[in-house]
Backbone as CSV, one residue per row, in Angstrom:
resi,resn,N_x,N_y,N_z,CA_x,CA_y,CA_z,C_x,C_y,C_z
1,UNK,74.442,35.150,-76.311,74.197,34.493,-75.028,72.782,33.899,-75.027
2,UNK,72.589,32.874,-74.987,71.452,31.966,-74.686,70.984,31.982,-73.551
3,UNK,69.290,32.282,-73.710,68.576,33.010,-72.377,68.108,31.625,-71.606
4,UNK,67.878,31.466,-71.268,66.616,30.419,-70.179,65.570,31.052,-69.388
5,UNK,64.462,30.987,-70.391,63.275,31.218,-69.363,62.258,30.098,-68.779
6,UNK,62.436,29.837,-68.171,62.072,28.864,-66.742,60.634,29.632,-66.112
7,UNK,59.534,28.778,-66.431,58.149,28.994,-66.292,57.622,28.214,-65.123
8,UNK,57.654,28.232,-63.775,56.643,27.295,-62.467,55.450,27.337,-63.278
9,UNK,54.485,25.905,-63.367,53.645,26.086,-63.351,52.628,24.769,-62.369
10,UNK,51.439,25.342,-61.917,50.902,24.878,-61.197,49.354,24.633,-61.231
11,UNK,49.147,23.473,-61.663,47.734,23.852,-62.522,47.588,25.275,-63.154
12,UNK,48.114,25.506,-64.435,47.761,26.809,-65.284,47.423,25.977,-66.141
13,UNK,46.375,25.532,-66.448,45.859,24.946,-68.211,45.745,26.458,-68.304
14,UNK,44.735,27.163,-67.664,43.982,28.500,-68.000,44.748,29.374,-68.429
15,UNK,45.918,29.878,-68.377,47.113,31.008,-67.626,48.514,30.449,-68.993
16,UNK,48.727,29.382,-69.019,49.828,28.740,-69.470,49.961,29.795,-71.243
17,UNK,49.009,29.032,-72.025,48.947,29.346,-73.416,49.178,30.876,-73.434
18,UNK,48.679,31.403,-73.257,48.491,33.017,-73.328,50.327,33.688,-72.708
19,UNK,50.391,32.827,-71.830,52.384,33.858,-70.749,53.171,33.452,-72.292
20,UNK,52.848,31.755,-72.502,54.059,31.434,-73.309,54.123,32.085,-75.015
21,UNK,52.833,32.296,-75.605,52.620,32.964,-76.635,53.179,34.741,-76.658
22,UNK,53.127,35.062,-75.836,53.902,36.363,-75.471,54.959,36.062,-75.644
23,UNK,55.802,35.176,-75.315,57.265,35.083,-75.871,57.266,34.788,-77.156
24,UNK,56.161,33.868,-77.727,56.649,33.979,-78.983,56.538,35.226,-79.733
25,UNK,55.792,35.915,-79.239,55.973,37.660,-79.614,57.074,38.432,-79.662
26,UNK,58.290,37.654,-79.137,59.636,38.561,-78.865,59.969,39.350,-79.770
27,UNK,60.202,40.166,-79.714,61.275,40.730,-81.404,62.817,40.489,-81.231
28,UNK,63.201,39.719,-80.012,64.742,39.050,-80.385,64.379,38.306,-80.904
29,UNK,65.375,37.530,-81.413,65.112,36.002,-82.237,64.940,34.908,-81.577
30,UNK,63.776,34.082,-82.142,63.647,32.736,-81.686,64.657,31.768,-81.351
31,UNK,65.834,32.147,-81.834,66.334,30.770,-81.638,67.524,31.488,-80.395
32,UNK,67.568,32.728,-79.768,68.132,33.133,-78.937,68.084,32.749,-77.540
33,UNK,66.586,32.376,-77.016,66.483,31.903,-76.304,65.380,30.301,-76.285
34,UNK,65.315,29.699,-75.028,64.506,28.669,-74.867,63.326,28.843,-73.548
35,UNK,62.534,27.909,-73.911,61.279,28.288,-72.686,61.117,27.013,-71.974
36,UNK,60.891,26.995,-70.872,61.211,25.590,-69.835,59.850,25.726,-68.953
37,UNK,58.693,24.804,-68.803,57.613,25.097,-68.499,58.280,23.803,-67.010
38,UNK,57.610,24.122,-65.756,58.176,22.958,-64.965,57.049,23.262,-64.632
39,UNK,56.072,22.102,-64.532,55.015,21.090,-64.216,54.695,20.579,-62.723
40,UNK,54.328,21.635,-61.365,54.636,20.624,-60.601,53.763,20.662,-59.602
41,UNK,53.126,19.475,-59.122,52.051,19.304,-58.454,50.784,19.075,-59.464
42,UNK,50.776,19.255,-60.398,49.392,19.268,-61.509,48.278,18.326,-60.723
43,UNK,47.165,18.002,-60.793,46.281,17.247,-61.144,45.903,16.445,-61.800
44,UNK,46.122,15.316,-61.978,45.875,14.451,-63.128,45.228,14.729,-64.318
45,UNK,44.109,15.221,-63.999,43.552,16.337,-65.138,43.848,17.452,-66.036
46,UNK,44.768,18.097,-65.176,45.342,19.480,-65.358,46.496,19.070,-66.917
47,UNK,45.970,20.304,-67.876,46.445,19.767,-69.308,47.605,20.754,-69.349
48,UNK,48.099,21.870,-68.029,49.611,22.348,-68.452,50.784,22.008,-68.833
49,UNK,50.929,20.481,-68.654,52.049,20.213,-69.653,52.077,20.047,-71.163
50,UNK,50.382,19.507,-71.311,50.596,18.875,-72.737,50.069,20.409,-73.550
51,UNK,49.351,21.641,-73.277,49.683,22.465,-73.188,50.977,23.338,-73.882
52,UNK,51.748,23.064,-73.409,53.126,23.784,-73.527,53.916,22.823,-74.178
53,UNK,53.812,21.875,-74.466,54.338,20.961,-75.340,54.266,21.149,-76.604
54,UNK,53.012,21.600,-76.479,52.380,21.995,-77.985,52.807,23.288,-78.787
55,UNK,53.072,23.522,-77.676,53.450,25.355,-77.711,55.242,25.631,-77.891
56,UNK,55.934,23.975,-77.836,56.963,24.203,-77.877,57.976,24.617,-77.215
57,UNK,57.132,24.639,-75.637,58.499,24.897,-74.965,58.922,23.134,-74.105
58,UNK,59.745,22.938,-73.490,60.733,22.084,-72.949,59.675,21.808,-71.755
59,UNK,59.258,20.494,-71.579,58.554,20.832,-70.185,59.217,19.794,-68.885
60,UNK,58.698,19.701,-68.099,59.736,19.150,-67.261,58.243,18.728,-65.898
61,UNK,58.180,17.755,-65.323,57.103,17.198,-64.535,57.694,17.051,-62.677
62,UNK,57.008,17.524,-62.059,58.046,17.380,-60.860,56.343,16.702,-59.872
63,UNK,56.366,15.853,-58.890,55.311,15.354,-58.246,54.917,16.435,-57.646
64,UNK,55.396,16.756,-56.681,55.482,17.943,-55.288,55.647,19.492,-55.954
65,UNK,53.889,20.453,-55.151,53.899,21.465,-55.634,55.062,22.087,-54.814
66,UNK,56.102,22.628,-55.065,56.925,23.713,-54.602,57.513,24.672,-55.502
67,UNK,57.154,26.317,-55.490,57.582,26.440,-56.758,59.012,27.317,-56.256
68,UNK,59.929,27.221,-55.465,61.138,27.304,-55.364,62.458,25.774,-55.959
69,UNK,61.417,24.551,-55.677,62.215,23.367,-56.064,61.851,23.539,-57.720
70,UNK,60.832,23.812,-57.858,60.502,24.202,-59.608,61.116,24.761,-59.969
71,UNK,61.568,25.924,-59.521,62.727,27.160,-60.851,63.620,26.200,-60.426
72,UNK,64.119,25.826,-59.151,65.631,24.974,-59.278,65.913,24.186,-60.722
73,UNK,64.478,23.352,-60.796,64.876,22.265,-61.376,64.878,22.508,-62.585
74,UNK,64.137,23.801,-62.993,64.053,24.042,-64.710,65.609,24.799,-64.838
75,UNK,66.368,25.492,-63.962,67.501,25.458,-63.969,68.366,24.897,-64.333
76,UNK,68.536,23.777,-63.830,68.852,22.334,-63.956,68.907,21.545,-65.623
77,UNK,67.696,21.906,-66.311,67.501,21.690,-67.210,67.519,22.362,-67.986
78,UNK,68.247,23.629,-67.985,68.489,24.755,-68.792,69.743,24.550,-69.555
79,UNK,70.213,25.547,-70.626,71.364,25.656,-71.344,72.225,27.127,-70.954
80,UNK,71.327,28.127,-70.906,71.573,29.428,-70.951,72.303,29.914,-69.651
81,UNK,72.965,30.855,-70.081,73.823,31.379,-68.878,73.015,32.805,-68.377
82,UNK,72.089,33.084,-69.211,70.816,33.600,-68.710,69.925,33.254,-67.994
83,UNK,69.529,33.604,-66.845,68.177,32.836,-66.604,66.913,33.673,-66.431
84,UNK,65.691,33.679,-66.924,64.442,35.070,-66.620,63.742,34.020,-66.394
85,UNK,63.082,34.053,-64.905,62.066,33.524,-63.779,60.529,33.915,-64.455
86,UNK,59.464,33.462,-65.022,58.348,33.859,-65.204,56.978,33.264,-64.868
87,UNK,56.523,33.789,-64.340,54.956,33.306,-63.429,54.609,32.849,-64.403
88,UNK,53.563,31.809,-64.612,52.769,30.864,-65.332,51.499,31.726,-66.086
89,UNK,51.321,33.019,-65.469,50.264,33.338,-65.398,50.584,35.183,-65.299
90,UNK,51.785,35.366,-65.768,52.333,36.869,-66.482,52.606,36.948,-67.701
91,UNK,52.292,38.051,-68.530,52.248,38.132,-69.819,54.293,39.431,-70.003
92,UNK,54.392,39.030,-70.858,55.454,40.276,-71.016,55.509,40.881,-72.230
93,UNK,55.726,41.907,-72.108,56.566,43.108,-73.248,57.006,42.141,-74.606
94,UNK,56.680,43.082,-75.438,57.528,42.331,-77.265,58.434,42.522,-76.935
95,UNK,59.607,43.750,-76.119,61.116,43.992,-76.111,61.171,43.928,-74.753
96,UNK,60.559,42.684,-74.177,61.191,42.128,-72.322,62.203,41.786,-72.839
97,UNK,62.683,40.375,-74.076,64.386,39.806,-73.360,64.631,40.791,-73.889
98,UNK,64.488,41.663,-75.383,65.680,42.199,-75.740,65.892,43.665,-74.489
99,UNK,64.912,44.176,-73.461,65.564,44.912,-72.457,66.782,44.281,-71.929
100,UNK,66.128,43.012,-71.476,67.085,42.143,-70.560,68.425,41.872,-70.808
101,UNK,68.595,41.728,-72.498,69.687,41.255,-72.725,70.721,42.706,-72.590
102,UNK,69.990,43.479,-73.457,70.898,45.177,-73.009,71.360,44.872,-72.056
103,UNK,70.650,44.984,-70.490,70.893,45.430,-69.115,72.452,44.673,-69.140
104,UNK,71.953,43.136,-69.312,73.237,42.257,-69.452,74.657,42.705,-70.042
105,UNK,74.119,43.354,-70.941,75.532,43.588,-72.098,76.186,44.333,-71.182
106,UNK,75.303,45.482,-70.072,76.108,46.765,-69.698,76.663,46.454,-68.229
107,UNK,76.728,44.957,-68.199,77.409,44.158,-67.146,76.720,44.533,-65.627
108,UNK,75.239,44.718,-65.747,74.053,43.893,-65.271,73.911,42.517,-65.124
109,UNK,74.059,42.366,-63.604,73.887,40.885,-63.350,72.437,40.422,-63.165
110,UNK,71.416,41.123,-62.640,70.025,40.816,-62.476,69.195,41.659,-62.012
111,UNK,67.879,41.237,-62.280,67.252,42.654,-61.877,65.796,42.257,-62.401
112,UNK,64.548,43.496,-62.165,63.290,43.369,-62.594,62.933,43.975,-63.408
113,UNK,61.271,43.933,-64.271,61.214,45.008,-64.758,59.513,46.044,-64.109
114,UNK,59.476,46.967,-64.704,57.883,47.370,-64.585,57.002,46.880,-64.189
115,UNK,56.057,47.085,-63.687,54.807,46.131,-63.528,54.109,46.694,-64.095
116,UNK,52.934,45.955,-64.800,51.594,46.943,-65.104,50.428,46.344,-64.938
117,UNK,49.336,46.595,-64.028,48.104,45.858,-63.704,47.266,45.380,-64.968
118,UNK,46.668,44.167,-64.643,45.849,43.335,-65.740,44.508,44.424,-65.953
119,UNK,44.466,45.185,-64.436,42.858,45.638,-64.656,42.594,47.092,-63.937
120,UNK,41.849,47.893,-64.279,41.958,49.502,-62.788,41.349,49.395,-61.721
121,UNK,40.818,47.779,-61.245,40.860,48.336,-59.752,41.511,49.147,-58.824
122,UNK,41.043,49.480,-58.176,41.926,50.676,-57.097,42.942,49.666,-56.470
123,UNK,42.869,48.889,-55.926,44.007,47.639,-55.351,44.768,47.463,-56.602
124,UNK,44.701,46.712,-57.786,45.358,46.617,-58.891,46.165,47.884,-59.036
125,UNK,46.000,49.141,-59.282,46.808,50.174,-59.277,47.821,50.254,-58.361
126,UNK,46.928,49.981,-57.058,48.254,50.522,-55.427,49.172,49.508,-55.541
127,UNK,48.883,48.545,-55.778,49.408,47.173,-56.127,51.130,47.369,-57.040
128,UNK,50.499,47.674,-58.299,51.225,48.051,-59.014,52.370,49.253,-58.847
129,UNK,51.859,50.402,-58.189,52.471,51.178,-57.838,53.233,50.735,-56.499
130,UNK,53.227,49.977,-55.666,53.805,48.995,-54.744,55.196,48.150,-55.512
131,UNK,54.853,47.284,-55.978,55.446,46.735,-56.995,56.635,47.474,-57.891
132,UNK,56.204,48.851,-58.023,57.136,49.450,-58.928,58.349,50.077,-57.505
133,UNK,57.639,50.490,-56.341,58.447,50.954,-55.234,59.322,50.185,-54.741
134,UNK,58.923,48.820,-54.628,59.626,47.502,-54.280,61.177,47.386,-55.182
135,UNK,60.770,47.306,-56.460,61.263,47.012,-57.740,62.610,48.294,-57.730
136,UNK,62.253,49.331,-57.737,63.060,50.702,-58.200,63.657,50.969,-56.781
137,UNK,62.974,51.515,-56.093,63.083,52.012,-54.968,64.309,51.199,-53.752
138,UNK,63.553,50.032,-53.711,64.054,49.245,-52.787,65.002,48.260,-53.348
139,UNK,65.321,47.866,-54.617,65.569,47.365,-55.414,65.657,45.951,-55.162
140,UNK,64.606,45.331,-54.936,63.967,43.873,-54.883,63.122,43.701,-55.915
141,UNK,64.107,41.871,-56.329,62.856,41.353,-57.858,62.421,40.714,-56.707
142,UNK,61.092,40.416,-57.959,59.991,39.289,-57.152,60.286,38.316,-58.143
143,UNK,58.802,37.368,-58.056,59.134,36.389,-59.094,59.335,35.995,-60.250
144,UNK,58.675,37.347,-61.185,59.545,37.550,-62.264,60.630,38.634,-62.365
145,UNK,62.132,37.389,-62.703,63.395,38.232,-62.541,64.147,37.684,-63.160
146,UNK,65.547,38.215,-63.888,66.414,37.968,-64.351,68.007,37.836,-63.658
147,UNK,68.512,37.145,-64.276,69.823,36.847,-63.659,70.805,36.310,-64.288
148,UNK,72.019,36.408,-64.013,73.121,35.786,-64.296,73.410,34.252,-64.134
149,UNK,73.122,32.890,-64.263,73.226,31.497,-64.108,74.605,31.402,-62.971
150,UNK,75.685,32.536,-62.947,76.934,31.883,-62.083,76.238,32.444,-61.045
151,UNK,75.731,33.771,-60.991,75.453,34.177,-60.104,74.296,33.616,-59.010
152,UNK,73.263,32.590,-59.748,72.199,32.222,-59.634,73.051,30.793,-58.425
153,UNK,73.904,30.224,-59.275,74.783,29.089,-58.465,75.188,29.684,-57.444
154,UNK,75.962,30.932,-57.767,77.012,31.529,-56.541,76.296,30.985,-54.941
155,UNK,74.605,31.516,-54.999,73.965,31.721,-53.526,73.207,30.408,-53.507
156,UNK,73.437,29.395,-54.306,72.082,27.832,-54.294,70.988,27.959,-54.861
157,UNK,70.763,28.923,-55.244,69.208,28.974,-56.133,67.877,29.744,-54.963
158,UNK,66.930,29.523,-55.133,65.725,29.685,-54.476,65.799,28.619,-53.268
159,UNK,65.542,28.810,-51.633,65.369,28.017,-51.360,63.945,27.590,-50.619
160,UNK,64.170,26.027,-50.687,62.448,25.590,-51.299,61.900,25.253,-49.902
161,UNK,62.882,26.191,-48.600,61.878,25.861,-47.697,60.684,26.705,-47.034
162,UNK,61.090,27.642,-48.045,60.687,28.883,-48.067,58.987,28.660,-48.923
163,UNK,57.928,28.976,-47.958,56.634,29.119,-49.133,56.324,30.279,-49.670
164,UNK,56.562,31.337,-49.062,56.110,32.628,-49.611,57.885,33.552,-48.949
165,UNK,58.116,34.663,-50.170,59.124,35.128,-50.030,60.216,34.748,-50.446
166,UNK,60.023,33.465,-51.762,61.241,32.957,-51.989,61.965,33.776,-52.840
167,UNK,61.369,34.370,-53.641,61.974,35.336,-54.483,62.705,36.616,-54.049
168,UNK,61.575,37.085,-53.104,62.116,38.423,-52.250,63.919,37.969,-51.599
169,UNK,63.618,36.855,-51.266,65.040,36.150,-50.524,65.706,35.952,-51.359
170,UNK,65.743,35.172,-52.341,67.116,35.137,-53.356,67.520,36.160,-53.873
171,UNK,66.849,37.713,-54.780,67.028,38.696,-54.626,68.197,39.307,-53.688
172,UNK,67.638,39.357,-52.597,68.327,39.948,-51.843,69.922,39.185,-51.511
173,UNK,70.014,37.602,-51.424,71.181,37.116,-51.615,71.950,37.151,-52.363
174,UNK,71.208,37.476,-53.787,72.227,37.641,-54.641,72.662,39.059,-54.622
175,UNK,72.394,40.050,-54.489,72.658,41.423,-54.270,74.147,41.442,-53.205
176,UNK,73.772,40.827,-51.919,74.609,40.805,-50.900,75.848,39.611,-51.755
177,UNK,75.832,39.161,-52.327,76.799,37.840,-53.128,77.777,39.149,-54.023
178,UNK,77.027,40.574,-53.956,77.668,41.286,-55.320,76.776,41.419,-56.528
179,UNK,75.574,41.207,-56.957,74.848,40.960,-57.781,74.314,42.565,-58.348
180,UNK,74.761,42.562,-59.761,74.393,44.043,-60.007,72.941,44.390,-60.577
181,UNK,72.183,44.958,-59.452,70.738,45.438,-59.943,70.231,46.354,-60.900
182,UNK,69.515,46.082,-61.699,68.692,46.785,-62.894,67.727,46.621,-62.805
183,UNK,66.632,47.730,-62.608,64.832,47.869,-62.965,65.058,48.143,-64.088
184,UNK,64.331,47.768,-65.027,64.104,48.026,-66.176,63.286,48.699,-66.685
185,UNK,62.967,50.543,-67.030,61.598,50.890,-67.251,60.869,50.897,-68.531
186,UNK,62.714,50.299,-69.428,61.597,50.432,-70.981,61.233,49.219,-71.095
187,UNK,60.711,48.470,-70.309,59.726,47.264,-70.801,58.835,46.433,-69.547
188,UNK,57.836,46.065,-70.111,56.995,45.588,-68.644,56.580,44.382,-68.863
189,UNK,55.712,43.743,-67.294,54.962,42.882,-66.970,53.989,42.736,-67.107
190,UNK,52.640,42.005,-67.030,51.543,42.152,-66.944,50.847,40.964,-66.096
191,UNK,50.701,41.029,-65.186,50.560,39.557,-64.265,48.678,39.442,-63.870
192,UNK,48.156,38.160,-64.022,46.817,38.112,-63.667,46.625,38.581,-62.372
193,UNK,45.298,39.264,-62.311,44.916,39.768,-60.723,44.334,38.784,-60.272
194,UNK,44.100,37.130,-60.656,43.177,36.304,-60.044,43.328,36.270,-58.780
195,UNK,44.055,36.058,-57.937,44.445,35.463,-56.871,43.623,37.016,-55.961
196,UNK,43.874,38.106,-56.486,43.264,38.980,-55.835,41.888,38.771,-55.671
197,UNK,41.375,38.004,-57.232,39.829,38.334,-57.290,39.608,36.851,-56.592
198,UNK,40.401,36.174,-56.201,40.290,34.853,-55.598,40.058,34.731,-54.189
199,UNK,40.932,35.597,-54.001,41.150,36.269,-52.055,40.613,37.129,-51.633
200,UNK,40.124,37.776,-52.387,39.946,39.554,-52.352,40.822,40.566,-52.346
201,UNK,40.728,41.694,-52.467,41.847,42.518,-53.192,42.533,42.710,-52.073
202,UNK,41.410,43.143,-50.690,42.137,43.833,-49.546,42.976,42.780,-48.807
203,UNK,42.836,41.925,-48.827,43.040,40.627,-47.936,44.546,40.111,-48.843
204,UNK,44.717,40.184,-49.893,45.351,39.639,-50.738,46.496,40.333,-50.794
205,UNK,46.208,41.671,-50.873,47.241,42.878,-50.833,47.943,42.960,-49.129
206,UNK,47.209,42.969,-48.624,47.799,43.359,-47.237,48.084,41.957,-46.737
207,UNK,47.636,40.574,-46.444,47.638,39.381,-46.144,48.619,38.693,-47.081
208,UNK,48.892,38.885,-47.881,49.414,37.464,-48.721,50.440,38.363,-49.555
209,UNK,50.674,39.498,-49.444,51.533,40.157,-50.424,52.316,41.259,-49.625
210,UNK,51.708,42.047,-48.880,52.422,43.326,-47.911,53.026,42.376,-47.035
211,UNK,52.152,42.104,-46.064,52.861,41.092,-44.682,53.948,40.401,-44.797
212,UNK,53.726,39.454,-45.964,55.121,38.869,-45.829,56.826,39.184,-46.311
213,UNK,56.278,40.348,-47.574,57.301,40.836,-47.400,58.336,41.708,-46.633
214,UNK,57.145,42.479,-45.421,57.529,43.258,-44.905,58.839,42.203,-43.554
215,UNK,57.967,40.773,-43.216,58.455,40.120,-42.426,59.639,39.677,-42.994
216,UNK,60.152,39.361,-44.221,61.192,39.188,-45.040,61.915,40.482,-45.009
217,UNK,61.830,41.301,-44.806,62.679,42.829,-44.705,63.726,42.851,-43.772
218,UNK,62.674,42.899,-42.319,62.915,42.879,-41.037,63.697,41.427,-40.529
219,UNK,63.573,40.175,-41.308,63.679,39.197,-40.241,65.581,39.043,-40.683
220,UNK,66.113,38.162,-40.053,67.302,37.811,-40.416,67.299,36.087,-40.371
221,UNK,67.964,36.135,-41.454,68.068,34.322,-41.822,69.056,33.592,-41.056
């Protein structure tokens, strides 16, 4: 089964080289899956496409930053009846697909894996340990997640009117569609804390990461 991993990216010159070189780290085989970098909003300046060009994955240019119309569209431009969602700016595991593909075999439709903080701030930890409660517990992916492609059609994809919570929301649609959930603990994530060290940890965590999911819990669509 041919994977599709579908990369948003959004000005990452910085972030880009380093997520996509981790895949080439896989210990499945290269030619098992493909990498789809979608380009959108850049800066004229901003070198993430040519970047990832170089690097060999598929890239794809969209004008308008949205990164729910972004996974659509690298969708779109995919082969795989796999699809794994990956931040521009998360690193993964040598045995992420081959977890993924297991989960799949054991007729696992989608699901997340581990998190593990870039750094030990005390926020970075709670964070993480948040993340893993979300993930296991509650059994919501975020934005890096895996899935089934019919299943991904079944509910429309991500929708892009959504700015924050798009992931938390498709998740959960596909679950309610029938979608069979898997955390994955033998293999992890590793996602940059910038945005924390950008926002601040407290502000970032509770403002831009607790809040809205909690309002995504509670609200009804």
């Amino acid at each position: 089964m041919l994977t599709s991993v579908i990369i948003p990216a959004h000005n990452e010159e910085n972030y880009i080289q380093a997520t996509l070189e981790s895949y080439k780290k896989q210990i499945v085989g290269y030619d098992s899956f493909e990498t789809i970098v979608v380009a959108n909003g850049c800066n004229p300046d901003d070198d993430t496409a040519s970047i990832a060009e170089d690097l060999g994955a598929k890239v794809v240019e969209l004008k308008a930053a949205n990164v729910s119309q972004a996974r659509n569209e690298g969708v779109k431009q995919s082969s795989g009846d796999l699809l794994v969602f990956n931040d521009a700016d998360t690193l993964v595991a040598t045995n992420y697909l081959t977890a993924i593909q297991e989960a799949t075999s054991k007729s696992y439709d989608m699901g997340c894996a581990l998190f593990k903080p870039e750094n030990f701030h005390p926020i970075s930890i709670l964070y993480s340990i948040l993340t893993w409660g979300s993930g296991y517990i509650l059994r919501d992916a975020g934005g890096n997640m895996f899935t089934r492609r019919n299943l991904f059609d079944k509910v429309d994809g991500f929708d892009p009117k959504l700015k924050i919570g798009e992931d938390t929301d498709l998740s959960r649609r596909m679950k309610a569609a029938g979608g069979k959930y898997k955390f994955l603990h033998s293999t992890h994530i590793k996602t940059s804390m910038r945005k924390f060290e950008e926002n601040g940890y407290f502000n970032e965590l509770f403002m831009n990461q607790i809040s809205p999911y909690l309002k995504g819990m509670f609200s009804k669509k």
